[in-house]
PDB file with SEQRES, HELIX, SHEET and CRYST1 records, atoms N, CA, C and O in Angstrom:
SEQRES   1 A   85  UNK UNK UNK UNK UNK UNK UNK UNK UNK UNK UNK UNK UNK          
SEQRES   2 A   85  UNK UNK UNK UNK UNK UNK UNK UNK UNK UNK UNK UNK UNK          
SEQRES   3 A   85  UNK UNK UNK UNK UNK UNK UNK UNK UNK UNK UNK UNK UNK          
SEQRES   4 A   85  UNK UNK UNK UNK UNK UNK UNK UNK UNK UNK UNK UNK UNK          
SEQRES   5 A   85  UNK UNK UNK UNK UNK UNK UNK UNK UNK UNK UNK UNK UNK          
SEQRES   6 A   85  UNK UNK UNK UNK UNK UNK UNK UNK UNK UNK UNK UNK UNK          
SEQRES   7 A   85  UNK UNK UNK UNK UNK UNK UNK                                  
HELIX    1 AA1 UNK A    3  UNK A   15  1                                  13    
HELIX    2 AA2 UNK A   26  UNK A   28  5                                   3    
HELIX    3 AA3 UNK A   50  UNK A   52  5                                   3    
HELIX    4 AA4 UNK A   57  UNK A   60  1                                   4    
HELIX    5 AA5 UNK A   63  UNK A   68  1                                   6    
HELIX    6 AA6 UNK A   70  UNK A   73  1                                   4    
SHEET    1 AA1 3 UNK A  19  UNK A  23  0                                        
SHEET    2 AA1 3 UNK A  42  UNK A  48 -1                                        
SHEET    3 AA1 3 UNK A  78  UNK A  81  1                                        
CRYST1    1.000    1.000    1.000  90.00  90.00  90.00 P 1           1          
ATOM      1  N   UNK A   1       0.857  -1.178   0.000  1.00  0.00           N  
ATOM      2  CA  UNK A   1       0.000   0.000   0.000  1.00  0.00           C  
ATOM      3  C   UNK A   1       0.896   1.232   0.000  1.00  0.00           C  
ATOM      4  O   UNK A   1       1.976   1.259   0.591  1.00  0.00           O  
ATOM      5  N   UNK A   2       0.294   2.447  -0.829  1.00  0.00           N  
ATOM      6  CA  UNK A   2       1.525   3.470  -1.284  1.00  0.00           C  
ATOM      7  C   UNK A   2       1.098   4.015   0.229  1.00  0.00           C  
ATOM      8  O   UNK A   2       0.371   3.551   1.107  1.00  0.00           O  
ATOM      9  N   UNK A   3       2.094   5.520   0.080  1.00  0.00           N  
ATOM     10  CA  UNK A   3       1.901   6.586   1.088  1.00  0.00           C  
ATOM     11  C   UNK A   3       0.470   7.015   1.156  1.00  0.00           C  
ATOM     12  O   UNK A   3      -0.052   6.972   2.270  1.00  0.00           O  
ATOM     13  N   UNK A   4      -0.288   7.444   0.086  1.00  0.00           N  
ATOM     14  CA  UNK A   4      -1.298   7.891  -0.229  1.00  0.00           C  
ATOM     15  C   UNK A   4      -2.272   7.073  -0.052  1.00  0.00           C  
ATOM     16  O   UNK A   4      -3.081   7.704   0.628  1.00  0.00           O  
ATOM     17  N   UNK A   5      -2.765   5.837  -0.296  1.00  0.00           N  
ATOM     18  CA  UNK A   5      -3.557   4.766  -0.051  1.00  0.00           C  
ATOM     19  C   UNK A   5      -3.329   5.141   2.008  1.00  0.00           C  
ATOM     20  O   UNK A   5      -4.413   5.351   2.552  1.00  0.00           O  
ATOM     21  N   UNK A   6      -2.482   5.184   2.661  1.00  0.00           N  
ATOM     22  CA  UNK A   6      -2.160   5.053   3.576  1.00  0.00           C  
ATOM     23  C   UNK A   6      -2.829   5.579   4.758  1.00  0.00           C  
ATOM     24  O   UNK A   6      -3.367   5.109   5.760  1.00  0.00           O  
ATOM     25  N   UNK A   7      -2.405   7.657   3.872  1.00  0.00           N  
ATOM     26  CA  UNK A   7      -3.355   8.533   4.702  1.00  0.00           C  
ATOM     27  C   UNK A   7      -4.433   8.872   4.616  1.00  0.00           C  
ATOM     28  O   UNK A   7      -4.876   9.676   5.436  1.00  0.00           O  
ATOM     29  N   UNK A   8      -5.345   8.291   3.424  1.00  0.00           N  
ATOM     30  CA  UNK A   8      -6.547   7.727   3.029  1.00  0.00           C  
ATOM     31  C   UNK A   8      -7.445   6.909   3.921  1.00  0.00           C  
ATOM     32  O   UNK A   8      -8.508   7.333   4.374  1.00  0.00           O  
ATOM     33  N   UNK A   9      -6.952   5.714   4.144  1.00  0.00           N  
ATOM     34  CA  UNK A   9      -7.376   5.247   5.407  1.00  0.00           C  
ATOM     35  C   UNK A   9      -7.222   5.076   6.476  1.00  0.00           C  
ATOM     36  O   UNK A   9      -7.910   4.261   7.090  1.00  0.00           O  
ATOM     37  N   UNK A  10      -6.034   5.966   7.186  1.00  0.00           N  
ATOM     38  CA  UNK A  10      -6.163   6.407   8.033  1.00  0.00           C  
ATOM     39  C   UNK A  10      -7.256   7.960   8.517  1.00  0.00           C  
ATOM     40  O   UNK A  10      -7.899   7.903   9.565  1.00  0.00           O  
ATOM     41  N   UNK A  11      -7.320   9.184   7.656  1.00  0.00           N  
ATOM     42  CA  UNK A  11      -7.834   9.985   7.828  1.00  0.00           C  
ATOM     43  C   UNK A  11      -9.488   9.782   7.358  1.00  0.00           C  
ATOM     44  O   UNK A  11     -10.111  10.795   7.674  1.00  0.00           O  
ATOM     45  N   UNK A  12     -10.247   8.890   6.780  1.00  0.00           N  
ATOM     46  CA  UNK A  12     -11.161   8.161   6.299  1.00  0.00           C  
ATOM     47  C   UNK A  12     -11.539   7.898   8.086  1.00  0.00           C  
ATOM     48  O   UNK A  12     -12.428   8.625   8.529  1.00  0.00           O  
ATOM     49  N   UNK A  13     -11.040   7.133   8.833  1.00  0.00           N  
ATOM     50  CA  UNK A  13     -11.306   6.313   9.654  1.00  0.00           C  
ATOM     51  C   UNK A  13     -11.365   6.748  10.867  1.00  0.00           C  
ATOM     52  O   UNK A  13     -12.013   6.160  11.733  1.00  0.00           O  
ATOM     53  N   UNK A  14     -10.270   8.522  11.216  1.00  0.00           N  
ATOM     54  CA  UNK A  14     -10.302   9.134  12.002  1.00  0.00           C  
ATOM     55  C   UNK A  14     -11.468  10.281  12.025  1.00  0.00           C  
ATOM     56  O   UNK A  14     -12.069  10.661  13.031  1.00  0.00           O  
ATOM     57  N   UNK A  15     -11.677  10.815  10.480  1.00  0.00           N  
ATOM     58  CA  UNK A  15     -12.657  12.108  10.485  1.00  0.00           C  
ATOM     59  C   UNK A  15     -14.205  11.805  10.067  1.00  0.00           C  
ATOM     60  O   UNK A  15     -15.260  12.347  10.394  1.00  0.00           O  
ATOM     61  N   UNK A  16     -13.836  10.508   9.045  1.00  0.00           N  
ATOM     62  CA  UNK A  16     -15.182  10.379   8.534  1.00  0.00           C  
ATOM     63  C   UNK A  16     -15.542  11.470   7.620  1.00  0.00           C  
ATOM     64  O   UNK A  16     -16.555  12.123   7.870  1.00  0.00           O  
ATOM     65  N   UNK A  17     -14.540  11.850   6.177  1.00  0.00           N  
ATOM     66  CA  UNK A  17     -14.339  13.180   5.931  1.00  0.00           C  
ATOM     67  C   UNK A  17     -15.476  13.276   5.011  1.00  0.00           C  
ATOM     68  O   UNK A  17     -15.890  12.193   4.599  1.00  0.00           O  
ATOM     69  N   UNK A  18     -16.280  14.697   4.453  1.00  0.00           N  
ATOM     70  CA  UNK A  18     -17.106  14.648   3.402  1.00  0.00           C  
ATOM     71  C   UNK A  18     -16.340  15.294   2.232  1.00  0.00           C  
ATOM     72  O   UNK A  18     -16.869  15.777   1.230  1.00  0.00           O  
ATOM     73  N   UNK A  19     -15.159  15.242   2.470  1.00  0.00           N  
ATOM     74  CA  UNK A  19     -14.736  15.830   1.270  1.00  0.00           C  
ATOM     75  C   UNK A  19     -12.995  15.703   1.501  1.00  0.00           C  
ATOM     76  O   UNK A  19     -12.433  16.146   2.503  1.00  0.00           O  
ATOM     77  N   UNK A  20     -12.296  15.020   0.379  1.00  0.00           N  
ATOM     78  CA  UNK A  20     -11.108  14.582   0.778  1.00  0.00           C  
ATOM     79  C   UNK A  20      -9.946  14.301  -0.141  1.00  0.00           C  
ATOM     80  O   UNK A  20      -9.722  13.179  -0.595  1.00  0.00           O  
ATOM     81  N   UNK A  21      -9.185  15.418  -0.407  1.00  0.00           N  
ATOM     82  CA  UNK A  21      -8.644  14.968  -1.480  1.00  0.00           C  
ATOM     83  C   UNK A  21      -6.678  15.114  -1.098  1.00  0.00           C  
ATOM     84  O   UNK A  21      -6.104  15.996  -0.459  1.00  0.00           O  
ATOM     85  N   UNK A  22      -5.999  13.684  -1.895  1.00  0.00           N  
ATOM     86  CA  UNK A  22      -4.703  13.826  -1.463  1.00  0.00           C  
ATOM     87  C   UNK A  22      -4.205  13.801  -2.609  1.00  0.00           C  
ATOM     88  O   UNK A  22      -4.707  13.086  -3.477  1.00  0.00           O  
ATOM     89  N   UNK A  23      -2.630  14.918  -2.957  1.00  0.00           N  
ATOM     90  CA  UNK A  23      -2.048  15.076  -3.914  1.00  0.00           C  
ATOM     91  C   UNK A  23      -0.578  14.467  -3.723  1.00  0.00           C  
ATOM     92  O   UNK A  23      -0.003  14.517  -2.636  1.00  0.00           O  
ATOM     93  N   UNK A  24      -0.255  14.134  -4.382  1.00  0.00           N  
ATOM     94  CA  UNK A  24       1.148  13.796  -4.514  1.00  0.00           C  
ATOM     95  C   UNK A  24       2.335  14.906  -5.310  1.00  0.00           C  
ATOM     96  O   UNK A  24       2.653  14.680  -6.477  1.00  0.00           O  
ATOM     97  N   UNK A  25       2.913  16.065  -4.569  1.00  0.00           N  
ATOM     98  CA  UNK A  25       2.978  16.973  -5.025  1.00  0.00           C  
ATOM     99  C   UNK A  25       4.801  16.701  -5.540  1.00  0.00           C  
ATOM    100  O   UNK A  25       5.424  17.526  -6.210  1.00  0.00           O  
ATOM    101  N   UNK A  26       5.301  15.563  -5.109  1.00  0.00           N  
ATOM    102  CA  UNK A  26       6.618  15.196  -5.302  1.00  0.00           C  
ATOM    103  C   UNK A  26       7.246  15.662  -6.470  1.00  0.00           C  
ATOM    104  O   UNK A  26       8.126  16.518  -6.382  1.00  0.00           O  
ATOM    105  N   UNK A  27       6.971  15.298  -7.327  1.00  0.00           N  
ATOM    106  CA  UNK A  27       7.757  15.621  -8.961  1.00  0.00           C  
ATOM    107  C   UNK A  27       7.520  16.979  -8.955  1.00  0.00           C  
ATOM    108  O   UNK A  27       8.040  17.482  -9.951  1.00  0.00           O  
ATOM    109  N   UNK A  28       6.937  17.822  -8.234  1.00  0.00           N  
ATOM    110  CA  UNK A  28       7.429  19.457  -8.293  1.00  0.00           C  
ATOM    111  C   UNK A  28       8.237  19.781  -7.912  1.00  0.00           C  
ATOM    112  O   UNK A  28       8.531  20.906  -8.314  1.00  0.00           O  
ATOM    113  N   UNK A  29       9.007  19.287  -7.117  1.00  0.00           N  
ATOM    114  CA  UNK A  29       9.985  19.268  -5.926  1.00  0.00           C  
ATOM    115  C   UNK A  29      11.949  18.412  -6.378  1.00  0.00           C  
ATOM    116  O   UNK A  29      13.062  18.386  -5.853  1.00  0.00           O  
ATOM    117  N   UNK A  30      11.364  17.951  -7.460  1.00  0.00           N  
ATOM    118  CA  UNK A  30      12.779  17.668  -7.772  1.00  0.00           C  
ATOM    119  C   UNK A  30      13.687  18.278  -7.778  1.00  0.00           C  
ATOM    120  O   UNK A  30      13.584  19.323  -8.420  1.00  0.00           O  
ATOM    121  N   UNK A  31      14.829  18.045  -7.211  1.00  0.00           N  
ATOM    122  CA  UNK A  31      16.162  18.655  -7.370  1.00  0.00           C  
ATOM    123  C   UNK A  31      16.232  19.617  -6.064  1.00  0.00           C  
ATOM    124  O   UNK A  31      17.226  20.326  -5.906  1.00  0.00           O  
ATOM    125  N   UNK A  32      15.140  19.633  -5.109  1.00  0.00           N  
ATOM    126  CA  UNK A  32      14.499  20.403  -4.007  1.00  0.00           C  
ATOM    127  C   UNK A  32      15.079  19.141  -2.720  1.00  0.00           C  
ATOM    128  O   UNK A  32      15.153  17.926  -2.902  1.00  0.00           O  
ATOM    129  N   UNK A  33      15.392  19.825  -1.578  1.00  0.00           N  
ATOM    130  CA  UNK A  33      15.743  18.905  -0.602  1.00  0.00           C  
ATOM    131  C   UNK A  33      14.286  17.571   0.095  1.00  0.00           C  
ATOM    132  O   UNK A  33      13.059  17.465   0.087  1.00  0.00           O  
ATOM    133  N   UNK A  34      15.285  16.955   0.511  1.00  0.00           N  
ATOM    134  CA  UNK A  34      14.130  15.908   0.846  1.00  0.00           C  
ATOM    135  C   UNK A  34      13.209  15.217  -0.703  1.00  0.00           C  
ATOM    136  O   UNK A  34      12.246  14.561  -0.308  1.00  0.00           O  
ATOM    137  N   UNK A  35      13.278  15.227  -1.849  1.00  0.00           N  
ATOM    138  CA  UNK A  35      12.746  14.798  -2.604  1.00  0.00           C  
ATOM    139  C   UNK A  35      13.443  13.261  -2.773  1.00  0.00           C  
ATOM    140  O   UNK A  35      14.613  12.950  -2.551  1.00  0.00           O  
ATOM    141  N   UNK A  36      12.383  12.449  -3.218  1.00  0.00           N  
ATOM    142  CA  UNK A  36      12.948  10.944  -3.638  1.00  0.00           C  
ATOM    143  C   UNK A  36      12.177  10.913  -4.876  1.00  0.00           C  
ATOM    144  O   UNK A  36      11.235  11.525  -5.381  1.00  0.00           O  
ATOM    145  N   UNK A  37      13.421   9.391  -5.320  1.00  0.00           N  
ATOM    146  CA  UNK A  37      13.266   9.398  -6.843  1.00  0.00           C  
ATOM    147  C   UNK A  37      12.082   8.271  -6.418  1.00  0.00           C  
ATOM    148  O   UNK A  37      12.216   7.484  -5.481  1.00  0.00           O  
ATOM    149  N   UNK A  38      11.033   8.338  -7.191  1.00  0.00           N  
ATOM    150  CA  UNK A  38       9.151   8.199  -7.197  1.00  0.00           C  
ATOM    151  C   UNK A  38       8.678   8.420  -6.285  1.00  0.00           C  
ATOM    152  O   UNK A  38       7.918   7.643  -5.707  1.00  0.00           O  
ATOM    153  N   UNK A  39       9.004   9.592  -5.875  1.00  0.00           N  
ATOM    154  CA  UNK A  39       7.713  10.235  -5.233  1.00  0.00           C  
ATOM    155  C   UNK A  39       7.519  10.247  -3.900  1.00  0.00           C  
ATOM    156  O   UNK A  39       8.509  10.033  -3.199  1.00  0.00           O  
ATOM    157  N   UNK A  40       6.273  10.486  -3.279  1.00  0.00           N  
ATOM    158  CA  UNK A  40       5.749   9.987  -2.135  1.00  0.00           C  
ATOM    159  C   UNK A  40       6.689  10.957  -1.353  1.00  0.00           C  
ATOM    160  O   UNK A  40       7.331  10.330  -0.511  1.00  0.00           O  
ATOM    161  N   UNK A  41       6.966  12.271  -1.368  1.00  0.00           N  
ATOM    162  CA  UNK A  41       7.797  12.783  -0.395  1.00  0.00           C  
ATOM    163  C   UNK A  41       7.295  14.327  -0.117  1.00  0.00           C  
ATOM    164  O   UNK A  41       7.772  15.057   0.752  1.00  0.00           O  
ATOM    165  N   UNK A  42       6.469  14.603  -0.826  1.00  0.00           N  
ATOM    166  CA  UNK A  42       5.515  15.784  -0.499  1.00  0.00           C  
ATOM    167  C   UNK A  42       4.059  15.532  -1.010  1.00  0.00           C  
ATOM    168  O   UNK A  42       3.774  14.885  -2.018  1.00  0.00           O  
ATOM    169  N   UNK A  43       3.374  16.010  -0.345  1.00  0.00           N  
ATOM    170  CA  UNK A  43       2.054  15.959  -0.049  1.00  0.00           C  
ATOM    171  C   UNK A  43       1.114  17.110   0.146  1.00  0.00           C  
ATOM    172  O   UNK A  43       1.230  17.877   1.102  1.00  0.00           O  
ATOM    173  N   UNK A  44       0.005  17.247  -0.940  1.00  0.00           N  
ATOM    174  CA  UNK A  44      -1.243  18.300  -0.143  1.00  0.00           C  
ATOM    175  C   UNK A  44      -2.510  17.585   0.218  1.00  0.00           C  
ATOM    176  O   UNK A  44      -3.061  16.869  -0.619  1.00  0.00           O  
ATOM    177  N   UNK A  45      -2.838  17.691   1.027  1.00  0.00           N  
ATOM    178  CA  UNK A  45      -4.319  17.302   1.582  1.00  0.00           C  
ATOM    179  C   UNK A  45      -5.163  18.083   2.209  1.00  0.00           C  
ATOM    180  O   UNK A  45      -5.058  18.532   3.350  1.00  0.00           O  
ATOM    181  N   UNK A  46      -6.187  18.272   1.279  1.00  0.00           N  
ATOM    182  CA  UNK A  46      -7.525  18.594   1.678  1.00  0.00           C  
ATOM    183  C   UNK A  46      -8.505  18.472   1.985  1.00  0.00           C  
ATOM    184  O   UNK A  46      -9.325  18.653   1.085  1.00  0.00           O  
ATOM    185  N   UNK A  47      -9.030  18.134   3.268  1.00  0.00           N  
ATOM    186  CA  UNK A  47      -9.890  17.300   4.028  1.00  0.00           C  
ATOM    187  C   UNK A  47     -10.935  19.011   4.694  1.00  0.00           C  
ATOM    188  O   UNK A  47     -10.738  20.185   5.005  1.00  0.00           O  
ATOM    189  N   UNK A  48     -12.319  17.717   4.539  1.00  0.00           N  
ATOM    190  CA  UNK A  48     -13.101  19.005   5.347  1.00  0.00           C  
ATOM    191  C   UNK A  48     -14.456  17.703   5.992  1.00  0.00           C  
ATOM    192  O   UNK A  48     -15.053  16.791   5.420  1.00  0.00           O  
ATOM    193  N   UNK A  49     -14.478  18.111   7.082  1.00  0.00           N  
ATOM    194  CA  UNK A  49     -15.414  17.294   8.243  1.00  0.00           C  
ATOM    195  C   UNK A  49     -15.981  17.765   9.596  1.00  0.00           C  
ATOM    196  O   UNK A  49     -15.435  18.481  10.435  1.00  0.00           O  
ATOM    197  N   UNK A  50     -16.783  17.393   9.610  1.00  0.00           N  
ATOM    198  CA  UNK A  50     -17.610  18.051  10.527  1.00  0.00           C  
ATOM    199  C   UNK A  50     -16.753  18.013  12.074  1.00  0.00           C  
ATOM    200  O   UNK A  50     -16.712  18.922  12.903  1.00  0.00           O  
ATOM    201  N   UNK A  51     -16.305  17.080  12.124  1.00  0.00           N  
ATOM    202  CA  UNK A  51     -15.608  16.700  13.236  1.00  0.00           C  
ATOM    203  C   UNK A  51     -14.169  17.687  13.598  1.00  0.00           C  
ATOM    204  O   UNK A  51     -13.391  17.399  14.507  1.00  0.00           O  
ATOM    205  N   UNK A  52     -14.016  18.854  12.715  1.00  0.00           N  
ATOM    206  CA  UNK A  52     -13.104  19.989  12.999  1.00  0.00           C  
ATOM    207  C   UNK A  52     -13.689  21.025  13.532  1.00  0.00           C  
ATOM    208  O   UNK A  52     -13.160  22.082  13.876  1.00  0.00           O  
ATOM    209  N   UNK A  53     -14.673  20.747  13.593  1.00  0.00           N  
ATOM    210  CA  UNK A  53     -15.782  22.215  14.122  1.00  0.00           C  
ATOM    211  C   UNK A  53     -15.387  22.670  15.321  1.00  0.00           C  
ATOM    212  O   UNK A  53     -15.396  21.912  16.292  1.00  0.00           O  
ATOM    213  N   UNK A  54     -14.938  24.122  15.435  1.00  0.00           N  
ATOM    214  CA  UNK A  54     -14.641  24.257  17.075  1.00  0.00           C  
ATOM    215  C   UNK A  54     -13.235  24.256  17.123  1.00  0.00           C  
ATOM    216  O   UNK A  54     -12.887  24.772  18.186  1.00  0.00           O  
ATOM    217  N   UNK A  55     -12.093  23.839  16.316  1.00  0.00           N  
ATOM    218  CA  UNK A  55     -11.190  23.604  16.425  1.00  0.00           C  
ATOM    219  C   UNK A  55     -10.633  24.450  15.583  1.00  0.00           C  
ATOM    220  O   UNK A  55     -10.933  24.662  14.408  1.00  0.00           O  
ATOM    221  N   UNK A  56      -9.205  25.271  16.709  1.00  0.00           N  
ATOM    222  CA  UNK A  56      -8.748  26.169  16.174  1.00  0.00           C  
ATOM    223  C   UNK A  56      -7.902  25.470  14.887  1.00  0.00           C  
ATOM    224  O   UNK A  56      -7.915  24.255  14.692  1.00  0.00           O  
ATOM    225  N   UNK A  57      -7.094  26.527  13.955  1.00  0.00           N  
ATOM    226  CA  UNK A  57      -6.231  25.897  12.887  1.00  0.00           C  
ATOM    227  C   UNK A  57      -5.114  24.761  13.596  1.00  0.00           C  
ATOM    228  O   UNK A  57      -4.863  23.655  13.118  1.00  0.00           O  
ATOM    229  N   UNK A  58      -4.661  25.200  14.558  1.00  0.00           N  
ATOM    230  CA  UNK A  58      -3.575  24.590  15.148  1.00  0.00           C  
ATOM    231  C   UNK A  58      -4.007  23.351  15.282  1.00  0.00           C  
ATOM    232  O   UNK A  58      -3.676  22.413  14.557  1.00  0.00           O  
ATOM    233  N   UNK A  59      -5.142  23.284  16.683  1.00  0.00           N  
ATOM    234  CA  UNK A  59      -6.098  22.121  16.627  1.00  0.00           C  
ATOM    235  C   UNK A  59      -6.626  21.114  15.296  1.00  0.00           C  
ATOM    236  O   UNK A  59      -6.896  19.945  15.573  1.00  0.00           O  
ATOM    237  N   UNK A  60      -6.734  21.465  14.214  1.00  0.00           N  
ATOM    238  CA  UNK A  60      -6.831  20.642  13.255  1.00  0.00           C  
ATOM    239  C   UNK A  60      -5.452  20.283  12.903  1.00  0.00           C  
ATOM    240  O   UNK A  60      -5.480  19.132  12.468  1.00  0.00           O  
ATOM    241  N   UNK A  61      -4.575  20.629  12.898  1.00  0.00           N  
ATOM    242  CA  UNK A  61      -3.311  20.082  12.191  1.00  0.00           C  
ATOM    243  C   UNK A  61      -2.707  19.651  12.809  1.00  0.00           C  
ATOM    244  O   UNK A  61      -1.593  19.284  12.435  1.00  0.00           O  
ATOM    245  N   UNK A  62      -3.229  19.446  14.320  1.00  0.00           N  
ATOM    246  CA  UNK A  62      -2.117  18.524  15.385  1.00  0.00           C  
ATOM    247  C   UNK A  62      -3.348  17.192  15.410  1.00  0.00           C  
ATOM    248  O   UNK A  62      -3.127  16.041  15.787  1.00  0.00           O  
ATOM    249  N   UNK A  63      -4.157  17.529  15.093  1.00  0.00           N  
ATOM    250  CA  UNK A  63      -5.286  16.361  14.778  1.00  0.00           C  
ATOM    251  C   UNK A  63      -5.471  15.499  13.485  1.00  0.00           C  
ATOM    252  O   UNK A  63      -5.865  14.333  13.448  1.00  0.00           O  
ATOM    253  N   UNK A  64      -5.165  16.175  12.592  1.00  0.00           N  
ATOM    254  CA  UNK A  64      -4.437  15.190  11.269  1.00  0.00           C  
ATOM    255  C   UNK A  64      -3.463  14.833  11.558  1.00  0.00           C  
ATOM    256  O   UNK A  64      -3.459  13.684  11.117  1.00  0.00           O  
ATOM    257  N   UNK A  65      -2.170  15.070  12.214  1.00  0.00           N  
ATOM    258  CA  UNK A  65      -0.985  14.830  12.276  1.00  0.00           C  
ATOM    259  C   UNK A  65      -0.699  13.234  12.959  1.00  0.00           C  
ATOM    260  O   UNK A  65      -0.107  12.239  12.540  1.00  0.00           O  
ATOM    261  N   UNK A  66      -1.602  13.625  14.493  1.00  0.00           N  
ATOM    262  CA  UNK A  66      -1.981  12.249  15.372  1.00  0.00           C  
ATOM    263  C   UNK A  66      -2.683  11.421  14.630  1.00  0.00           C  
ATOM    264  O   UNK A  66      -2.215  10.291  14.767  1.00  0.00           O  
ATOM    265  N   UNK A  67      -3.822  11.439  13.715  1.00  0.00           N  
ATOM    266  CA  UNK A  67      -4.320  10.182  12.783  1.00  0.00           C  
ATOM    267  C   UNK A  67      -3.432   9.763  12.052  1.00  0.00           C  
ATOM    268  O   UNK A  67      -3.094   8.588  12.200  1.00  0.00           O  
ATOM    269  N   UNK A  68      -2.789  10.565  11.057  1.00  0.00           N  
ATOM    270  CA  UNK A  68      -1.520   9.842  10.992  1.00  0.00           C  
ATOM    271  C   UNK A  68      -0.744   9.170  11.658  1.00  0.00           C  
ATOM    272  O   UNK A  68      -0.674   7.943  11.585  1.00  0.00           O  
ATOM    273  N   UNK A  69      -0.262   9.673  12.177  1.00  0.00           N  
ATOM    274  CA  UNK A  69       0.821   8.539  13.196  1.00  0.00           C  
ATOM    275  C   UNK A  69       2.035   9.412  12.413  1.00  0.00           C  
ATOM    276  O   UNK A  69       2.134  10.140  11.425  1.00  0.00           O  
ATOM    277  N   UNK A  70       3.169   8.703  13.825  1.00  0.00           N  
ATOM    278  CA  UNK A  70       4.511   9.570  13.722  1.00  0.00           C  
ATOM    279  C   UNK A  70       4.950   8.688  12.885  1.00  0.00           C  
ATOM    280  O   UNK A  70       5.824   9.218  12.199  1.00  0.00           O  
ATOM    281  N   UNK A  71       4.707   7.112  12.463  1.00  0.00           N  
ATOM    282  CA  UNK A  71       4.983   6.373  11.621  1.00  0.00           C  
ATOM    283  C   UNK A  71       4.827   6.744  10.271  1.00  0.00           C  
ATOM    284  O   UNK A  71       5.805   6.315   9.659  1.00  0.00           O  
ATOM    285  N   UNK A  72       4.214   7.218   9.676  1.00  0.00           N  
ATOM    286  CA  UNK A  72       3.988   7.729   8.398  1.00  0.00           C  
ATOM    287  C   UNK A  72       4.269   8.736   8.292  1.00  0.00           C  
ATOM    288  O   UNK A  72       4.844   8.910   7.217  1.00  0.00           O  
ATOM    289  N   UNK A  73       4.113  10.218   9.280  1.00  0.00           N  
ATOM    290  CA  UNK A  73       4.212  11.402   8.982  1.00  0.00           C  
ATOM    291  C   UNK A  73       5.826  11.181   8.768  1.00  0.00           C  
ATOM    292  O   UNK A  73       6.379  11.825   7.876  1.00  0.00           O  
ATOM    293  N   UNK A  74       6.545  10.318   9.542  1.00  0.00           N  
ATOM    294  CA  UNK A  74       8.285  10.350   9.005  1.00  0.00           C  
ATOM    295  C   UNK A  74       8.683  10.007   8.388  1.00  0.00           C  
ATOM    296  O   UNK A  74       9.904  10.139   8.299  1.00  0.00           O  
ATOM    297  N   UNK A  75       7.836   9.174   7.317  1.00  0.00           N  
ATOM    298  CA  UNK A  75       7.905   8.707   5.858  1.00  0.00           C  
ATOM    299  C   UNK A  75       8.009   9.763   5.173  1.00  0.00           C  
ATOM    300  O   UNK A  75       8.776   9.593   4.225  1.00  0.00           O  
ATOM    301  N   UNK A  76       7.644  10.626   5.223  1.00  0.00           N  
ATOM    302  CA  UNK A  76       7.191  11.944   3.970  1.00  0.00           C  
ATOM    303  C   UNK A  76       8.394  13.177   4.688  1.00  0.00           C  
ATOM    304  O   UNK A  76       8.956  13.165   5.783  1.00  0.00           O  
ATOM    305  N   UNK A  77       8.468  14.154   3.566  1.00  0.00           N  
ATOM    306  CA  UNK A  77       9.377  15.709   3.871  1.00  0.00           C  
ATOM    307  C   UNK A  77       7.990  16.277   4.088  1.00  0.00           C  
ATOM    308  O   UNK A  77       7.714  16.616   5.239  1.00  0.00           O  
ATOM    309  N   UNK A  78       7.223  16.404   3.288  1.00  0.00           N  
ATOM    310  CA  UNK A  78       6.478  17.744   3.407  1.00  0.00           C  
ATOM    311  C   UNK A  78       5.309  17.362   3.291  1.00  0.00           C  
ATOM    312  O   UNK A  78       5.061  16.417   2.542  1.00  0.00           O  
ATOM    313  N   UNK A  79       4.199  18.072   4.083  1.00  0.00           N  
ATOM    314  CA  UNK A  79       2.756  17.532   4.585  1.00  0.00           C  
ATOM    315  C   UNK A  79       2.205  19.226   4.352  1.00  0.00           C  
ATOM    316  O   UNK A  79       2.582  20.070   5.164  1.00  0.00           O  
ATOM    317  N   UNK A  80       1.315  19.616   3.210  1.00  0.00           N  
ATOM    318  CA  UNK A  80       0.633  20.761   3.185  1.00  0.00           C  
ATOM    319  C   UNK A  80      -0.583  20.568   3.763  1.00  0.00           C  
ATOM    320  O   UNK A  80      -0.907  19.414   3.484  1.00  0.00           O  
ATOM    321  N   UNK A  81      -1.625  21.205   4.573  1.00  0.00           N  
ATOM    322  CA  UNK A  81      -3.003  21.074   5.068  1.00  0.00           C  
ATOM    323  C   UNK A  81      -3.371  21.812   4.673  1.00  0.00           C  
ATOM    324  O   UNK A  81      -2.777  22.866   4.448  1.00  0.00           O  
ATOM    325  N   UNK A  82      -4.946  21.464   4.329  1.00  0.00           N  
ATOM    326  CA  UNK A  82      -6.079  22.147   3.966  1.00  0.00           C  
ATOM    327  C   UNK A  82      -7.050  22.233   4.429  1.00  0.00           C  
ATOM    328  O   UNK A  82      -7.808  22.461   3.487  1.00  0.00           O  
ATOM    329  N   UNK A  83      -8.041  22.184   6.003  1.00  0.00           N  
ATOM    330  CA  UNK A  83      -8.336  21.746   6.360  1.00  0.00           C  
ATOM    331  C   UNK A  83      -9.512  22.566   7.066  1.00  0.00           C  
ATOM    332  O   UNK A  83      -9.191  23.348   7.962  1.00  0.00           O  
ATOM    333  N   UNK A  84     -10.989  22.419   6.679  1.00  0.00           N  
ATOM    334  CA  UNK A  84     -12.543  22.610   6.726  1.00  0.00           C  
ATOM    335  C   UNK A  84     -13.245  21.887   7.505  1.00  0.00           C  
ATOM    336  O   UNK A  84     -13.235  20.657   7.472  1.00  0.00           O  
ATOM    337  N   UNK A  85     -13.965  22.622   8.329  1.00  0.00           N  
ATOM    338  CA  UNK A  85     -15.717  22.014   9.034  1.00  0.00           C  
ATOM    339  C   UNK A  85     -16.403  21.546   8.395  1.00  0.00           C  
ATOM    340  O   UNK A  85     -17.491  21.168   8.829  1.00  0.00           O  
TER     341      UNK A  85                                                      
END                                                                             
């Protein structure tokens, strides 16, 4: 299972998202630190769920971060958020 399949079902399983989309932003990044050859080393995700409501910005991105896991988030360089009620 790739990176992406990964935080898919993990963030699927933590937010229950209605709207959810993950990019693989790697091949922009070539020749850029932290890049690997295929990919999987930067990331945008845009998730929006009811279950952020109330929660400051910070609060959502230390809350995607923990569904992830420190296991995966140290797989990747770069993790962009996007992140909606």
């Amino acid at each position: 299972m790739g990176v992406g399949d990964e935080m898919r079902e993990k963030l699927t399983a933590a937010f229950a998202p209605e709207a959810l989309d993950i990019i693989d932003e790697s091949e922009q990044h070539r020749g850029h630190s932290g890049y690997q050859e295929g990919g999987e080393s930067h990331w945008r995700i845009t998730i929006s769920a009811p279950a952020f409501a109330g929660m400051t910005r910070l609060e959502r991105h230390r809350a995607v971060h923990a569904a992830l896991g420190p296991g995966l988030v140290g797989r990747i360089h770069a993790l962009a958020l996007n992140i909606s009620a």
